[in-house]
C-alpha positions as a Markdown table, in Angstrom:
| # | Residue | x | y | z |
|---|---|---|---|---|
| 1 | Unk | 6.7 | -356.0 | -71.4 |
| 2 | Unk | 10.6 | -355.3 | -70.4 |
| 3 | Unk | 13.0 | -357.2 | -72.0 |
| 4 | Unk | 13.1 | -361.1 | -70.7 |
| 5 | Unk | 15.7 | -363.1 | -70.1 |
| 6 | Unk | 13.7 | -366.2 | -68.2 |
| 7 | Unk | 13.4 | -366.1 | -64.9 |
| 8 | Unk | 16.1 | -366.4 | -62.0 |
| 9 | Unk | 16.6 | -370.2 | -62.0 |
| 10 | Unk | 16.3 | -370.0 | -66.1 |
| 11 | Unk | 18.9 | -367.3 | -65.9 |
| 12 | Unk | 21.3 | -369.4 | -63.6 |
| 13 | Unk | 20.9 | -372.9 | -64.8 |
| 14 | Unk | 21.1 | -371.2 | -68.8 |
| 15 | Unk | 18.3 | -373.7 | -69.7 |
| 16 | Unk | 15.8 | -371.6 | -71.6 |
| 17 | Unk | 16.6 | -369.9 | -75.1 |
| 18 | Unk | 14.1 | -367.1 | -74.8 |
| 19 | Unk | 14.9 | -366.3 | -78.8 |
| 20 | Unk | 13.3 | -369.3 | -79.7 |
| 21 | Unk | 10.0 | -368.0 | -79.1 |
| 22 | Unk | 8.0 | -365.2 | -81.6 |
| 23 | Unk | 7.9 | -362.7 | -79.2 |
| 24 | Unk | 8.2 | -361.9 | -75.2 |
| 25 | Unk | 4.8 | -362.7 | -74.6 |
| 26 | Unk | 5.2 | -366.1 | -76.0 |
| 27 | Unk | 8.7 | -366.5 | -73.8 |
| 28 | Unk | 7.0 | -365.5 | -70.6 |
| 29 | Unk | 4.2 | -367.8 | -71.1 |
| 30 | Unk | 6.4 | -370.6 | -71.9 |
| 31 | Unk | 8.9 | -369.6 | -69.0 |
| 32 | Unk | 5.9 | -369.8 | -66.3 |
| 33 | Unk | 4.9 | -373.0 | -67.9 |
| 34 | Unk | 8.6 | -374.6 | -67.4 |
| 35 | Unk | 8.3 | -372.8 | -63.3 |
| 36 | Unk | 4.9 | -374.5 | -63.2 |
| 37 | Unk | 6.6 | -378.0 | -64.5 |
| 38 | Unk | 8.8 | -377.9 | -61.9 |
| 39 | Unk | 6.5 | -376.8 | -59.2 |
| 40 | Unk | 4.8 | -380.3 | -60.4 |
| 41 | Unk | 7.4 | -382.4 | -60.4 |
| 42 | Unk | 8.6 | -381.3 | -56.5 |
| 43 | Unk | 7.2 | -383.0 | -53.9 |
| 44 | Unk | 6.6 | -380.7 | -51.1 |
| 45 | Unk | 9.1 | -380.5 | -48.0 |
| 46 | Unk | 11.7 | -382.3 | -50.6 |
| 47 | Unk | 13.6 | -378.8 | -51.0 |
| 48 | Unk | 15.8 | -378.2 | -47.9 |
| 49 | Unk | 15.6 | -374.5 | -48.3 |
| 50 | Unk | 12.0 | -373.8 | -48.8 |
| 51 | Unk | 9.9 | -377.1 | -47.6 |
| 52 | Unk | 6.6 | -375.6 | -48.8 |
| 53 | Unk | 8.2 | -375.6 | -52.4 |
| 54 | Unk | 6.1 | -378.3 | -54.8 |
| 55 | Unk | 3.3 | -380.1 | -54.8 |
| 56 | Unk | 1.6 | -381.8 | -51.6 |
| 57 | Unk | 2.7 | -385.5 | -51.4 |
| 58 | Unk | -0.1 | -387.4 | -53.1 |
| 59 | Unk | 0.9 | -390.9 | -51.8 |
| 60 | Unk | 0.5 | -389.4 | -47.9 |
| 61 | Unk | -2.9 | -388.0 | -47.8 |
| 62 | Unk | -5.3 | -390.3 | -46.2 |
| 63 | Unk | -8.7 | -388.2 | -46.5 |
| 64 | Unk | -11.8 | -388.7 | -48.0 |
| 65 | Unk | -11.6 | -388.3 | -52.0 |
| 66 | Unk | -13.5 | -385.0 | -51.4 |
| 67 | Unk | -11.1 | -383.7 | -48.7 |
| 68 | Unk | -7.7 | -384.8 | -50.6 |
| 69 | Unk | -8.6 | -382.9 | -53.7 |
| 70 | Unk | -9.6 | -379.6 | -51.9 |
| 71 | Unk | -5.9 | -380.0 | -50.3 |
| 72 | Unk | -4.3 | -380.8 | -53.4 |
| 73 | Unk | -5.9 | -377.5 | -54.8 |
| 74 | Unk | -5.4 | -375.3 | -51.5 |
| 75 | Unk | -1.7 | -376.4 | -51.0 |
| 76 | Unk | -0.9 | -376.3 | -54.6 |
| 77 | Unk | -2.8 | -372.8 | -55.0 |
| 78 | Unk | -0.4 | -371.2 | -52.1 |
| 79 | Unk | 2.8 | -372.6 | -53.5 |
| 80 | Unk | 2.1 | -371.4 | -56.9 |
| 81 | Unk | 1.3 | -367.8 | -55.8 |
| 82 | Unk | 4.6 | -367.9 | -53.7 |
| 83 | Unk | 6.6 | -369.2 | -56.5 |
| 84 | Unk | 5.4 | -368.4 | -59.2 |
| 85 | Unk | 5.3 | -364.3 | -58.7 |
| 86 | Unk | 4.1 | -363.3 | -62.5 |
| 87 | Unk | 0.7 | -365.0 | -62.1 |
| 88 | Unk | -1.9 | -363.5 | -59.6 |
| 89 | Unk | -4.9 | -363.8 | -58.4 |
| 90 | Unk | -4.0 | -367.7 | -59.2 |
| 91 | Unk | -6.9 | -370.2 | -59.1 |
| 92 | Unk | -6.1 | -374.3 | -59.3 |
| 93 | Unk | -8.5 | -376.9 | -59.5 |
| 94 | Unk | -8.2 | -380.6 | -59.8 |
| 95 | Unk | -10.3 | -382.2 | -62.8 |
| 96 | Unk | -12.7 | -384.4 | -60.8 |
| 97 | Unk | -13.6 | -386.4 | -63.7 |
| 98 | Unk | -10.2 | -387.0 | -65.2 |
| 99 | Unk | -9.2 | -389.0 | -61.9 |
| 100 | Unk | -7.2 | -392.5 | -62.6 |
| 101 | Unk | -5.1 | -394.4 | -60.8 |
| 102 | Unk | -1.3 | -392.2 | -60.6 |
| 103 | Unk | -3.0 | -389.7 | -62.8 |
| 104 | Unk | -4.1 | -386.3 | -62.4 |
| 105 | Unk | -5.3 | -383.1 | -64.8 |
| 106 | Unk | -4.7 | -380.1 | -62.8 |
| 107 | Unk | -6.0 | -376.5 | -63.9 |
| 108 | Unk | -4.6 | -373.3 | -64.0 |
| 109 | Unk | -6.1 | -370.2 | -63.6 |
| 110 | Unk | -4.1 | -366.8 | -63.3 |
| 111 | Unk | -3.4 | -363.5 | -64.4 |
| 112 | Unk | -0.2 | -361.8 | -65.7 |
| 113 | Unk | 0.6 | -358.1 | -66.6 |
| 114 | Unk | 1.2 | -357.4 | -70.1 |
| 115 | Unk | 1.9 | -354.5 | -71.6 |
| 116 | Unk | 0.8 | -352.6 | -68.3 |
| 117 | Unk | -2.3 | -354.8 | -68.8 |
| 118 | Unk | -3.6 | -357.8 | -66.8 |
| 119 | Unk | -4.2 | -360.6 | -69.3 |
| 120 | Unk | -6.3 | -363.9 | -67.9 |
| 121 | Unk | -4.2 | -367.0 | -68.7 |
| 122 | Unk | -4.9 | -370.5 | -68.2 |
| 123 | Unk | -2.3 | -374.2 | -67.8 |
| 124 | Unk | -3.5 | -377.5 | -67.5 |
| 125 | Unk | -1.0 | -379.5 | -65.5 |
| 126 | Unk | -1.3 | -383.1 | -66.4 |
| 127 | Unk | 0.6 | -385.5 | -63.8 |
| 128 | Unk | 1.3 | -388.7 | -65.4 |
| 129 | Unk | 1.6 | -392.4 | -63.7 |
| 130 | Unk | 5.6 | -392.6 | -64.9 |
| 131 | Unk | 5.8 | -389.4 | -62.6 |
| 132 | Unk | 6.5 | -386.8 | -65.0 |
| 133 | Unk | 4.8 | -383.7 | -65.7 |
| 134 | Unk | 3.4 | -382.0 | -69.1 |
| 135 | Unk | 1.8 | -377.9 | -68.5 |
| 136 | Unk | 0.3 | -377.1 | -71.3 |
| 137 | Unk | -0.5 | -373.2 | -71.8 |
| 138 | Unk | -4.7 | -372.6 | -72.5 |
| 139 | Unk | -5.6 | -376.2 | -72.1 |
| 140 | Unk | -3.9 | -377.1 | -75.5 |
């Protein structure tokens, strides 16, 4: 891998030590993980500039259980591989079992290039009922 200094909106906002991290590898992971966070935490159409940007509003969807969650994962799916360029071939899926009331595990599938290579790595995405988000990096 190249040198990494976070990505663009770590770069601007100066909020992401890469130095604190063994190696680049370990940066990069922990770089898409804070992207993915904040992918999360946006409700889509909130961003004036790119209204597709975050997750789809989960108080507004009024389908069948089986029908919300396939648009959860479809909508959340195309944002991620739009905004989040280092993964690929980018899979989500919404834990079926884990469902509670303002609660929500979300998983992670991609794949990211390292060392010339392409490495499979996995996030859980866990949306808590306070509203915050934890990613963690291999379902730890």
């Amino acid at each position: 891998m190249k040198a990494f200094k976070g990505s663009l909106f770590e770069r601007l906002t100066s909020d992401f030590d890469y130095n604190q991290y063994e190696n680049i590898e370990e940066a990069v992971y922990a770089s898409i993980a804070n992207n993915l966070s904040r992918i999360f935490s946006t409700n889509a159409g909130s961003c004036e500039i790119a209204t597709d940007y975050g997750r789809p509003d989960l108080n507004n969807i009024n389908l069948s259980m089986k029908d919300s969650i396939e648009r959860i994962e479809y909508f959340c799916e195309l944002c991620i591989k739009k905004f989040e360029p280092r993964l690929y071939k980018t899979r989500v899926a919404v834990s079926k079992q884990r469902l509670a009331v303002n609660q929500m595990n979300i998983y992670i599938e991609g794949y990211l290039l390292v060392n010339g290579k392409s490495k499979r790595i996995n996030f859980k995405a866990d949306l808590l009922k306070n509203g915050k988000v934890k990613i963690y990096k291999d379902g730890i």
